[in-house]
C-alpha positions, 0 to 999 in steps of 0.5 A: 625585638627588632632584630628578632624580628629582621631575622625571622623574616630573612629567614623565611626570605631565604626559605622562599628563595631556595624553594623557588631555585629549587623548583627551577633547578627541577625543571631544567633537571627534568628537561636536561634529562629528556635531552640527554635520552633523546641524545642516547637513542639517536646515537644508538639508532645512527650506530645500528643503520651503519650512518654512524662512523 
């Protein structure tokens, strides 16, 4: 019974964990890919002036 016990609660430890990873990992995913277009239109805009190369 102990041990049924001991293995129910790592698993929901482990589902708790990889719920907050996850949120984590979305957030930054969200950020990284407001930078990425931020990066796409500053170079298109530098190319387009002729400042670019």
């Amino acid at each position: 019974m102990k041990n049924t016990l001991v293995t129910v609660l790592a698993i929901i430890g482990g589902l708790v964990v990889l719920g907050l990873v996850l949120k984590v990992t979305f957030k930054l995913l969200g950020l990284l890919i407001l930078i990425g277009v931020g990066l796409v239109i500053y170079f298109a805009v530098q190319s387009a002036t002729g400042k670019g190369r």
